[in-house]
PyMOL Python script that loads the backbone (N, CA, C, O; Angstrom):
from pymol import cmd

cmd.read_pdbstr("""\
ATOM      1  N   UNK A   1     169.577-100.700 -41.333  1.00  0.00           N
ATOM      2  CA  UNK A   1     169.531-100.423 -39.925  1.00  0.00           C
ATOM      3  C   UNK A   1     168.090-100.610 -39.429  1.00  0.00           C
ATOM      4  O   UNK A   1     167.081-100.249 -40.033  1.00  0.00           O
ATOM      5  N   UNK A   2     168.142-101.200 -38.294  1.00  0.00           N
ATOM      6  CA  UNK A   2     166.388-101.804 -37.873  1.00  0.00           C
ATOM      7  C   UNK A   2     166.289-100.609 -36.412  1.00  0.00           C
ATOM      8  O   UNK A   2     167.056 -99.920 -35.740  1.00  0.00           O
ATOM      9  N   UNK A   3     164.994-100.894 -36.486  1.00  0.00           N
ATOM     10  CA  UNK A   3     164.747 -99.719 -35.242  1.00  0.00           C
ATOM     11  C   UNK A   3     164.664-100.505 -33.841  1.00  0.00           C
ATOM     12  O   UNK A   3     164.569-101.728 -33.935  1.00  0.00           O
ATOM     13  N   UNK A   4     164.684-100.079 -32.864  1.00  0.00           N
ATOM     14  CA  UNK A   4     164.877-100.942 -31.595  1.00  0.00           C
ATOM     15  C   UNK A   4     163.393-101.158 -31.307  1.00  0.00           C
ATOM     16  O   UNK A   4     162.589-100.330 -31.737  1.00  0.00           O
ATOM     17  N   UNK A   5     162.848-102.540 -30.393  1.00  0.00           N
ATOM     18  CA  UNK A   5     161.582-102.335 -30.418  1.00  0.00           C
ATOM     19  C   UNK A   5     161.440-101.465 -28.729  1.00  0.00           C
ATOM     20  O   UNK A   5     162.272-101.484 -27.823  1.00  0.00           O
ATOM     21  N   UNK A   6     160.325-100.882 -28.757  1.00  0.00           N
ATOM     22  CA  UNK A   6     160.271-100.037 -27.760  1.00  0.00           C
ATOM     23  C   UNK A   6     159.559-101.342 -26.588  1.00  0.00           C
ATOM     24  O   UNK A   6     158.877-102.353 -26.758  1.00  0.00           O
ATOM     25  N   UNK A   7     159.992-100.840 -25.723  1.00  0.00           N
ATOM     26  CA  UNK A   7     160.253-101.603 -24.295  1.00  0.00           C
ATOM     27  C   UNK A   7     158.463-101.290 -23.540  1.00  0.00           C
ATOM     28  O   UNK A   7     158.336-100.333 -22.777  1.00  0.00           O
ATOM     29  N   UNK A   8     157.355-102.098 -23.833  1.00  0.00           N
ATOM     30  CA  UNK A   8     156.144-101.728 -23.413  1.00  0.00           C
ATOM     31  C   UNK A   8     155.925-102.478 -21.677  1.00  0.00           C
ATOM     32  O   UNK A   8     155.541-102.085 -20.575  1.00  0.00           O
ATOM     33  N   UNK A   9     156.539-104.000 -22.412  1.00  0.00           N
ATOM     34  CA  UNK A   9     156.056-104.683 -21.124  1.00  0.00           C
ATOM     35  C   UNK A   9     156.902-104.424 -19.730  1.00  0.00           C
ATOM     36  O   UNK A   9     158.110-104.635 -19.625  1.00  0.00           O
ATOM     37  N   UNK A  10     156.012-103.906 -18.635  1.00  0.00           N
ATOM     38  CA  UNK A  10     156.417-103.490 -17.625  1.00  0.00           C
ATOM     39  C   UNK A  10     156.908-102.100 -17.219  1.00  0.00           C
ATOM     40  O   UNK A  10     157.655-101.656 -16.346  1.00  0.00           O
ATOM     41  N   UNK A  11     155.974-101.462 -18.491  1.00  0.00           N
ATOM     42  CA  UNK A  11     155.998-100.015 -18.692  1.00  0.00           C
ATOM     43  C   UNK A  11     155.662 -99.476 -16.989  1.00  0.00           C
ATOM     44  O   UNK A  11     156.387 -99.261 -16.017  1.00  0.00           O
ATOM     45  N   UNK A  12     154.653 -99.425 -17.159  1.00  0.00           N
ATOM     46  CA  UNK A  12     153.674 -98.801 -16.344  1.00  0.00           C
ATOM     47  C   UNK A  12     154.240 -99.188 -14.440  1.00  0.00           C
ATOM     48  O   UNK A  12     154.484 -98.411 -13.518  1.00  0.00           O
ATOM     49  N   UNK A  13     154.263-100.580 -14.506  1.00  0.00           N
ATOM     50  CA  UNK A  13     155.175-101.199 -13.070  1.00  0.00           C
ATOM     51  C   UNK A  13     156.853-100.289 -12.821  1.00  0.00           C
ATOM     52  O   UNK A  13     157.338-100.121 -11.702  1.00  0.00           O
ATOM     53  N   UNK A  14     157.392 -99.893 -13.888  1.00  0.00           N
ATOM     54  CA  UNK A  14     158.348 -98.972 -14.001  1.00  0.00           C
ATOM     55  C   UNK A  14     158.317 -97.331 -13.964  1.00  0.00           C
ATOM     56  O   UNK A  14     159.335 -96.656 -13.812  1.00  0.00           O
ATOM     57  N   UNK A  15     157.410 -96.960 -14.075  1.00  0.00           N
ATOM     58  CA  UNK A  15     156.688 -95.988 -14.387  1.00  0.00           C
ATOM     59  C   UNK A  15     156.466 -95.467 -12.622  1.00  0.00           C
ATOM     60  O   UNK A  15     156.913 -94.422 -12.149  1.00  0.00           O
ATOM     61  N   UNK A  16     155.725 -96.435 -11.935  1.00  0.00           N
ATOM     62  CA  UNK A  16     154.834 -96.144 -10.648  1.00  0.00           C
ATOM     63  C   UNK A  16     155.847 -96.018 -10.004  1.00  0.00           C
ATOM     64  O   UNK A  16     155.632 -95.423  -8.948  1.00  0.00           O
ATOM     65  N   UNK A  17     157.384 -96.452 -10.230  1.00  0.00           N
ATOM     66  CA  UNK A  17     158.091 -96.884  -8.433  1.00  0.00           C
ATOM     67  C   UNK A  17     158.764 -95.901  -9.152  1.00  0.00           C
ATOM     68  O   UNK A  17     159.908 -96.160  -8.778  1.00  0.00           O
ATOM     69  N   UNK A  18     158.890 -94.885  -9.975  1.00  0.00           N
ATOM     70  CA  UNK A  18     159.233 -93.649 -10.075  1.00  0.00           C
ATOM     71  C   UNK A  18     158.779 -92.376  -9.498  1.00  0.00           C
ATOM     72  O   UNK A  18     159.337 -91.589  -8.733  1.00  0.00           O
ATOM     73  N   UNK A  19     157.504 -92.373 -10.118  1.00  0.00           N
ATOM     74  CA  UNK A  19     156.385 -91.350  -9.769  1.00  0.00           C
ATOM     75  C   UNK A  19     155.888 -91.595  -8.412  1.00  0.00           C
ATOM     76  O   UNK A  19     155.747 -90.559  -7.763  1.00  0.00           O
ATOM     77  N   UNK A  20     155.590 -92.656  -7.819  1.00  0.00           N
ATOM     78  CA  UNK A  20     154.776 -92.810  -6.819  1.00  0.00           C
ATOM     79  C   UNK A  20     155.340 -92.152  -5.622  1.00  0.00           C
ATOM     80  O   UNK A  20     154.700 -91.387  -4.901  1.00  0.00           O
ATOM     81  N   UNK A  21     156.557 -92.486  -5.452  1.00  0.00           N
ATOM     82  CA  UNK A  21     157.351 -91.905  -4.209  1.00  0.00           C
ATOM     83  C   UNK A  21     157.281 -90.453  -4.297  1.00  0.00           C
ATOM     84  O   UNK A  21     157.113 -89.946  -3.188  1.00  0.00           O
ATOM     85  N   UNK A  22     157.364 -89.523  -5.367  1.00  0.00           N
ATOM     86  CA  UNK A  22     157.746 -88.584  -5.867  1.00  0.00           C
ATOM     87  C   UNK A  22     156.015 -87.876  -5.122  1.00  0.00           C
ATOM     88  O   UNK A  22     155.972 -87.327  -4.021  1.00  0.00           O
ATOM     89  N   UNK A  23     154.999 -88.039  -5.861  1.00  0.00           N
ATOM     90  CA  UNK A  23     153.539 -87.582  -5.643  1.00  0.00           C
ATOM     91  C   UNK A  23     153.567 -87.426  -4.540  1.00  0.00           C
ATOM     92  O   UNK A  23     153.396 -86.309  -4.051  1.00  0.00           O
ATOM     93  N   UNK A  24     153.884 -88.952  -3.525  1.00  0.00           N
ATOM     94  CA  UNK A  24     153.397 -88.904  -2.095  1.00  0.00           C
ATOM     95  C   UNK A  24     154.154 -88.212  -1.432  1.00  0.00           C
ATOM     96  O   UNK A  24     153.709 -87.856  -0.341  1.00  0.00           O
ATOM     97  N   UNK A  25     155.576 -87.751  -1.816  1.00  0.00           N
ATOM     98  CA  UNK A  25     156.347 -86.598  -1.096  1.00  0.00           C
ATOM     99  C   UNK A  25     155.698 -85.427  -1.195  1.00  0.00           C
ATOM    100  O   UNK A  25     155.185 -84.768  -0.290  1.00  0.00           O
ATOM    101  N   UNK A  26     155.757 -85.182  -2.474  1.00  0.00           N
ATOM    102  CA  UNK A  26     155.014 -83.852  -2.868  1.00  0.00           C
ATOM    103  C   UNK A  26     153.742 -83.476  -2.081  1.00  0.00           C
ATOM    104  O   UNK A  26     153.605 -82.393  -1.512  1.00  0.00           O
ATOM    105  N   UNK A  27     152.784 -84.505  -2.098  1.00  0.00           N
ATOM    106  CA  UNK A  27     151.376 -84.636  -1.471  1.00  0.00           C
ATOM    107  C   UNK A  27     151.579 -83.837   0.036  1.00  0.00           C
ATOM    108  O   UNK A  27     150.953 -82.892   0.517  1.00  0.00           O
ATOM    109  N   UNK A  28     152.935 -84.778   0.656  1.00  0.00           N
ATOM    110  CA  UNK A  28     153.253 -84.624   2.802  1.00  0.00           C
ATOM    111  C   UNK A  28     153.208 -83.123   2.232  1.00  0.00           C
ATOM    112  O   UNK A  28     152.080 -82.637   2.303  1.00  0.00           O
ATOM    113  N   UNK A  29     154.142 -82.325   1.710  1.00  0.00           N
ATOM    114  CA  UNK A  29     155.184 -81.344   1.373  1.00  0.00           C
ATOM    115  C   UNK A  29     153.807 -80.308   1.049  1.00  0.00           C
ATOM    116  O   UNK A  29     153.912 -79.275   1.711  1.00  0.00           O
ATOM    117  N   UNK A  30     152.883 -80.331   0.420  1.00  0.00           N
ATOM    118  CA  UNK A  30     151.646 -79.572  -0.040  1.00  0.00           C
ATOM    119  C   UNK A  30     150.612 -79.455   1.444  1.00  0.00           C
ATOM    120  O   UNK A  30     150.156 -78.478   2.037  1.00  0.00           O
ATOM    121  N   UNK A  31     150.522 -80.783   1.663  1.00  0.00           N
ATOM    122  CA  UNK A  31     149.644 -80.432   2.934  1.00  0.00           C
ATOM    123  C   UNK A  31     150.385 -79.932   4.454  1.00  0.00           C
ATOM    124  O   UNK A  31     149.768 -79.225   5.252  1.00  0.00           O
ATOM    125  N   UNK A  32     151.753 -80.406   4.696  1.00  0.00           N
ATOM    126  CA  UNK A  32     152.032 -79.155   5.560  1.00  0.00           C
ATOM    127  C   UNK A  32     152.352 -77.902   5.732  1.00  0.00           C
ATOM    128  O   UNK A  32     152.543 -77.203   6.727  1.00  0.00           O
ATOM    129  N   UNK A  33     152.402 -77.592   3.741  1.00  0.00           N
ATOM    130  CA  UNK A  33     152.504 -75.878   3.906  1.00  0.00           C
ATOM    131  C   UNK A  33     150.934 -75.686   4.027  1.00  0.00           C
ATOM    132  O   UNK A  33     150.656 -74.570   4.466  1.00  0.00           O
ATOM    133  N   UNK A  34     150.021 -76.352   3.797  1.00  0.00           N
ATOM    134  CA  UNK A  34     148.487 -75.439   3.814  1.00  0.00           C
ATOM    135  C   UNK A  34     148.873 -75.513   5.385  1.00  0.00           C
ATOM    136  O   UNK A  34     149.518 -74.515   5.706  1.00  0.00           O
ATOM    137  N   UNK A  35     148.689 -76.288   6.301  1.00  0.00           N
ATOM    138  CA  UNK A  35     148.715 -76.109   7.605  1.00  0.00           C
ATOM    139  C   UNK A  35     149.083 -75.223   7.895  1.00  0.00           C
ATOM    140  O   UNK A  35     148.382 -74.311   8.333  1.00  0.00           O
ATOM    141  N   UNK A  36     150.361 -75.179   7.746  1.00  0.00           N
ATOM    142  CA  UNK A  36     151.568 -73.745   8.722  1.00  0.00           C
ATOM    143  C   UNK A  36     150.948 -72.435   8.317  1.00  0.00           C
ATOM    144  O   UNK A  36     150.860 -71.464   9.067  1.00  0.00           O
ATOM    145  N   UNK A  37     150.436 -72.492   6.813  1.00  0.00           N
ATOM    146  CA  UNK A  37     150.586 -71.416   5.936  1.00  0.00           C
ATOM    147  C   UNK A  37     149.107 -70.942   5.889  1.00  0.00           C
ATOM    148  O   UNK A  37     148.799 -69.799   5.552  1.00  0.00           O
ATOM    149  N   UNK A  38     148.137 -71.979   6.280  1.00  0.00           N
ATOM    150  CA  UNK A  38     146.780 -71.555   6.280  1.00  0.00           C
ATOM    151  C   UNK A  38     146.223 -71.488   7.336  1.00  0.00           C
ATOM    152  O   UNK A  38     145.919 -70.398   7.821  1.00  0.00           O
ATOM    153  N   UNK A  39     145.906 -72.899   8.062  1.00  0.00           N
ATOM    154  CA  UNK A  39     145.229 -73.004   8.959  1.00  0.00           C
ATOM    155  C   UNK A  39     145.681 -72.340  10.359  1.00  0.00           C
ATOM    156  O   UNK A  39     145.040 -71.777  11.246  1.00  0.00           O
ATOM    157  N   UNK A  40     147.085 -72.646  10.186  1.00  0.00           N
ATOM    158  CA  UNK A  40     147.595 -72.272  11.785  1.00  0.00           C
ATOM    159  C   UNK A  40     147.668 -70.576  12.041  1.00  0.00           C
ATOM    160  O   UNK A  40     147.686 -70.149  13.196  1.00  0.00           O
ATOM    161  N   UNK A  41     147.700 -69.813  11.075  1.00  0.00           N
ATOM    162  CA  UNK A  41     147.477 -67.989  10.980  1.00  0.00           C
ATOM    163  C   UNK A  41     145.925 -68.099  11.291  1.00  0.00           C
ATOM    164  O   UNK A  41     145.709 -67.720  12.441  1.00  0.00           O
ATOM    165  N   UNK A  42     144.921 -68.452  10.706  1.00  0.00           N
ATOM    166  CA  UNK A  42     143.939 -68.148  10.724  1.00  0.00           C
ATOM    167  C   UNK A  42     143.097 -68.484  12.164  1.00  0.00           C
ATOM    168  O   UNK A  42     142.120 -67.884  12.613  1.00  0.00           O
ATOM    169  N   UNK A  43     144.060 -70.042  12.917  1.00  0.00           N
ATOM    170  CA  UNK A  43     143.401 -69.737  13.993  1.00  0.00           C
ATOM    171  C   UNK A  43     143.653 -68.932  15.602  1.00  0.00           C
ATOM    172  O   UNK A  43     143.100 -68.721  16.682  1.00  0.00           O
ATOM    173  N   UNK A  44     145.338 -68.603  14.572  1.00  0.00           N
ATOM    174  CA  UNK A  44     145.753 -67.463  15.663  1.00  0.00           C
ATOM    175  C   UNK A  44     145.019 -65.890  15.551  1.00  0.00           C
ATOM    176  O   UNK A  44     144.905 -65.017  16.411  1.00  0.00           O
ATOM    177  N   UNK A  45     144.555 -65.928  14.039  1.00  0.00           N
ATOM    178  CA  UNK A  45     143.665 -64.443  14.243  1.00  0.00           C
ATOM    179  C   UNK A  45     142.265 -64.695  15.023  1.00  0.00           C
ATOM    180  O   UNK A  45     141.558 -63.790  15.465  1.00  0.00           O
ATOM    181  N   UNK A  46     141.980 -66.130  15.119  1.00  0.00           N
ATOM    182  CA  UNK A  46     140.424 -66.319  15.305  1.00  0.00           C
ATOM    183  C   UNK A  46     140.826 -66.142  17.070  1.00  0.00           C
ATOM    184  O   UNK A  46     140.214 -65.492  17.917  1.00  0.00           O
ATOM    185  N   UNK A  47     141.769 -66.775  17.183  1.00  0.00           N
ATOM    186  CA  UNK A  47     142.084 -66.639  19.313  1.00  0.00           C
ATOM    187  C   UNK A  47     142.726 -65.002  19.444  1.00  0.00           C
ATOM    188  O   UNK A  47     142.808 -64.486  20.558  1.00  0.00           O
ATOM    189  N   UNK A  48     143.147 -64.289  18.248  1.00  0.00           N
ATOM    190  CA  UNK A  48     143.248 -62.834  18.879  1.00  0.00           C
ATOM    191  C   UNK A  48     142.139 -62.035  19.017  1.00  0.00           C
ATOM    192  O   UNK A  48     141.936 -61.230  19.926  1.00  0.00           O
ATOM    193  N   UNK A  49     141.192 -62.370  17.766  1.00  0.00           N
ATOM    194  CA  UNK A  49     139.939 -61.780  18.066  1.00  0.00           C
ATOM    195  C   UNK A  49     139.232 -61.609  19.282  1.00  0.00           C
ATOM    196  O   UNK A  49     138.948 -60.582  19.898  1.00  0.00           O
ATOM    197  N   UNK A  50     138.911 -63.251  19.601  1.00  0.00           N
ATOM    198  CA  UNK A  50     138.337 -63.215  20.580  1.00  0.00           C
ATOM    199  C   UNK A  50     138.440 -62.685  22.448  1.00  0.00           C
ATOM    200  O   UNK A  50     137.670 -62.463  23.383  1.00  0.00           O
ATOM    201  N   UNK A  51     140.258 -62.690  22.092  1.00  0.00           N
ATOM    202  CA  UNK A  51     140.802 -61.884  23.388  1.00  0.00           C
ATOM    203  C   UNK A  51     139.896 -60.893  23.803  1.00  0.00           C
ATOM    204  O   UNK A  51     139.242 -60.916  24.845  1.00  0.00           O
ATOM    205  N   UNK A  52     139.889 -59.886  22.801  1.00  0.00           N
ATOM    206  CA  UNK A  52     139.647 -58.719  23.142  1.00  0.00           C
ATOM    207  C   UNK A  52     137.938 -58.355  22.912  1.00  0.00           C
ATOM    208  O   UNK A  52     137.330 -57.313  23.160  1.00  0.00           O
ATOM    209  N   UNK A  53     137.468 -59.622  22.355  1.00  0.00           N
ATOM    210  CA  UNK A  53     136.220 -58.916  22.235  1.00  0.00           C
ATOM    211  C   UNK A  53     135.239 -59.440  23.062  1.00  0.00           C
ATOM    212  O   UNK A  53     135.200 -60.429  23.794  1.00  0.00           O
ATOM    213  N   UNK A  54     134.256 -58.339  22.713  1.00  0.00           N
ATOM    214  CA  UNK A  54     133.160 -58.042  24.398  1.00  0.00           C
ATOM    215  C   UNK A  54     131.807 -58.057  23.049  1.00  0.00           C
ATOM    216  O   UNK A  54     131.782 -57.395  22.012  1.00  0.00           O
ATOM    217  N   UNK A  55     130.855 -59.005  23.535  1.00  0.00           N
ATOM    218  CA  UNK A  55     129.830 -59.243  23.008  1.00  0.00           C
ATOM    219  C   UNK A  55     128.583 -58.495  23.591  1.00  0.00           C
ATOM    220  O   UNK A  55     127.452 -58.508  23.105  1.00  0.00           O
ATOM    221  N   UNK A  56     128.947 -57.913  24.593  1.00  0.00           N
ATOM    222  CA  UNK A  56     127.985 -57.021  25.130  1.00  0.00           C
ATOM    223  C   UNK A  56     128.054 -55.981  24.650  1.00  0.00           C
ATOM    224  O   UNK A  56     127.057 -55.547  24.072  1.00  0.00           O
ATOM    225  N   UNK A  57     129.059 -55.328  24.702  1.00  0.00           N
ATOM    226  CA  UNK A  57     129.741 -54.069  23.770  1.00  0.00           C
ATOM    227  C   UNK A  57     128.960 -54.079  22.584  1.00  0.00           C
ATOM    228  O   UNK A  57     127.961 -53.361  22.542  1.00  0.00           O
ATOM    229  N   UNK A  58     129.276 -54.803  21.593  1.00  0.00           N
ATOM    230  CA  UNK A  58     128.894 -55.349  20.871  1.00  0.00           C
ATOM    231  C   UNK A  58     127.499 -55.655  20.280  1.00  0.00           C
ATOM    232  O   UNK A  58     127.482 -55.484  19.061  1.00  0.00           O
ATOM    233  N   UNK A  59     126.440 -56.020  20.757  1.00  0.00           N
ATOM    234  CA  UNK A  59     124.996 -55.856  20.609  1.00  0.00           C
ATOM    235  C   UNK A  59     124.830 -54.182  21.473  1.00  0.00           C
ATOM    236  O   UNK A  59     124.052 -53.520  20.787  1.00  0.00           O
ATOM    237  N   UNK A  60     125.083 -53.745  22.125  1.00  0.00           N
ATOM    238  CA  UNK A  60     124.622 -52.806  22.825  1.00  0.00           C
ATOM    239  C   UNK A  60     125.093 -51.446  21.645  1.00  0.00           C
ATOM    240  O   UNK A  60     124.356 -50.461  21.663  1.00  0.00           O
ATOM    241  N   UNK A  61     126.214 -51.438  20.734  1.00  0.00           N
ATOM    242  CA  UNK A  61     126.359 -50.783  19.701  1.00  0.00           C
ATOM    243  C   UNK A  61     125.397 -51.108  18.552  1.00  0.00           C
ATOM    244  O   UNK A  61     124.657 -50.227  18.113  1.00  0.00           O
ATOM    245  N   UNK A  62     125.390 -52.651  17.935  1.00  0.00           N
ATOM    246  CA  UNK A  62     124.235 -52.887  17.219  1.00  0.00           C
ATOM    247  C   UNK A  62     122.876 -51.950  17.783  1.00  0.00           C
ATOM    248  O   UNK A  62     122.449 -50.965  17.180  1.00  0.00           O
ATOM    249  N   UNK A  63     122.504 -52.301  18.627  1.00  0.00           N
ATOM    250  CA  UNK A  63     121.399 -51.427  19.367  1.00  0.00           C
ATOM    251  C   UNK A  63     120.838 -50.284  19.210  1.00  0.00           C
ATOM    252  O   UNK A  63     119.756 -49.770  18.927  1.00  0.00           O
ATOM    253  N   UNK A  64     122.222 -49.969  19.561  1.00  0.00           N
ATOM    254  CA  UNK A  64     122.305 -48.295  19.616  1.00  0.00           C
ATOM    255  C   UNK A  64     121.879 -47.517  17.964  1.00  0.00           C
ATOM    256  O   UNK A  64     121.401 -46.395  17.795  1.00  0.00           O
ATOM    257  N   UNK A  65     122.256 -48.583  16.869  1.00  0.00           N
ATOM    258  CA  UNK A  65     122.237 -48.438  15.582  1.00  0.00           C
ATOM    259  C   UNK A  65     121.211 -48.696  15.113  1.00  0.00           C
ATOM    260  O   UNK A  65     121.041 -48.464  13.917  1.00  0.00           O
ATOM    261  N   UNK A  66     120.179 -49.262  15.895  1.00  0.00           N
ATOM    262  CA  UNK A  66     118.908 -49.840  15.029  1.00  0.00           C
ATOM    263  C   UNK A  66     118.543 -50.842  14.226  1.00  0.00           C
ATOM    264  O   UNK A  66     117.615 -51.027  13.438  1.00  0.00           O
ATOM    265  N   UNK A  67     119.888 -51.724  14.761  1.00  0.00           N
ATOM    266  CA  UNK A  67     119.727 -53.062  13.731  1.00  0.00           C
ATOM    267  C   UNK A  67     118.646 -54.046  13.734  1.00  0.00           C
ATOM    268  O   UNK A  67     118.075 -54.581  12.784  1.00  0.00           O
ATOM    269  N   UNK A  68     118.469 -54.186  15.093  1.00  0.00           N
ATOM    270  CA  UNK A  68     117.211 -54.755  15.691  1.00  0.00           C
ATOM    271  C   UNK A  68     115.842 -54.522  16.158  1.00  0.00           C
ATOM    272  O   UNK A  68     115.437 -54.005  17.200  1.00  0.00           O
ATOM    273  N   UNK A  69     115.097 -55.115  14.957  1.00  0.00           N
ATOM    274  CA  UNK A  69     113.398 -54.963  15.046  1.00  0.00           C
ATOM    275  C   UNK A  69     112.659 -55.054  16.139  1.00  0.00           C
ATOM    276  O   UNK A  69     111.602 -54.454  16.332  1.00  0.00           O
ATOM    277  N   UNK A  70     113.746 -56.565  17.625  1.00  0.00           N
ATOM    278  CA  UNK A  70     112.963 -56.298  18.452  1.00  0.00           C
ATOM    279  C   UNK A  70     113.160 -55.951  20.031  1.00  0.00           C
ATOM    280  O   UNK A  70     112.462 -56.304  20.981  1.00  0.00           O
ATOM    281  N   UNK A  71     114.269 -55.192  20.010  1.00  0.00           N
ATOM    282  CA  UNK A  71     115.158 -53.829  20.587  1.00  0.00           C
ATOM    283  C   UNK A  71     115.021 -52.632  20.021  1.00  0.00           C
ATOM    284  O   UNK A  71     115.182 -52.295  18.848  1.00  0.00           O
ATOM    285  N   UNK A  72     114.628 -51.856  21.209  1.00  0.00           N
ATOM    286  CA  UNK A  72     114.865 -50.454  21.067  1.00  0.00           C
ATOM    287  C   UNK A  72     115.824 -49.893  21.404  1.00  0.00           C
ATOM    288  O   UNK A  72     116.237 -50.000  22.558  1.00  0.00           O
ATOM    289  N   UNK A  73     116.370 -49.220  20.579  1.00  0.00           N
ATOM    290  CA  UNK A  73     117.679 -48.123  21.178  1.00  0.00           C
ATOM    291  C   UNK A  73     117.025 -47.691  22.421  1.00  0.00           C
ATOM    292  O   UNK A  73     115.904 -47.974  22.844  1.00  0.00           O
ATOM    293  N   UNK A  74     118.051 -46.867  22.981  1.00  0.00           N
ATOM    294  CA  UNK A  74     118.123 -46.347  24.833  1.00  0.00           C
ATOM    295  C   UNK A  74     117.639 -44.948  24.155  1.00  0.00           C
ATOM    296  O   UNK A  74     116.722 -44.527  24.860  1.00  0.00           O
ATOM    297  N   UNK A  75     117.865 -44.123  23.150  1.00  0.00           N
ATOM    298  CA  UNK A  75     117.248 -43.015  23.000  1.00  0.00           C
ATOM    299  C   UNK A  75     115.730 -42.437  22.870  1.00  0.00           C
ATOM    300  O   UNK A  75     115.166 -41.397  23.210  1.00  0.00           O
ATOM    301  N   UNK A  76     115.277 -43.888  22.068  1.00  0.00           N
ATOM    302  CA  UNK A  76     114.009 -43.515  21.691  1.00  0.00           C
ATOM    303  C   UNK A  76     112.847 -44.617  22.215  1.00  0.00           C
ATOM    304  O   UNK A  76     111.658 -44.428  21.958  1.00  0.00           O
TER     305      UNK A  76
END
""", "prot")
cmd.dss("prot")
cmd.show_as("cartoon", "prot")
cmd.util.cbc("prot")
cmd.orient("prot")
């Protein structure tokens, strides 16, 4: 009994129109869950933030705390 010879030529050309379709699905399928799943939450927290916040508020508490060397708090 002889062994079969293994099938090399046109390995690889057989190989790609398998895999290739497969990766580049996978690839769409990977980068629109980062979107939905990453980017698009993060820039709805970045536009809720900013709703509500007051930058005057904001340094005028820094202030008040002494963060700044060249501001004085209102107390002293």
């Amino acid at each position: 009994m002889s062994l079969a010879k293994p099938a090399m030529r046109g390995l690889l050309g057989k190989r790609l129109r398998f895999h290739l379709p497969i990766a580049f699905a996978l690839s769409l399928v990977a980068a629109a869950a980062f979107k939905y799943g990453v980017t698009e939450p993060r820039k709805q927290a970045y536009a809720d933030f900013y709703k509500q916040y007051d930058a005057t508020k904001e340094f005028n508490n820094m202030r008040e705390a002494g963060i700044f060397e060249s501001v004085r708090p209102t107390g002293k």
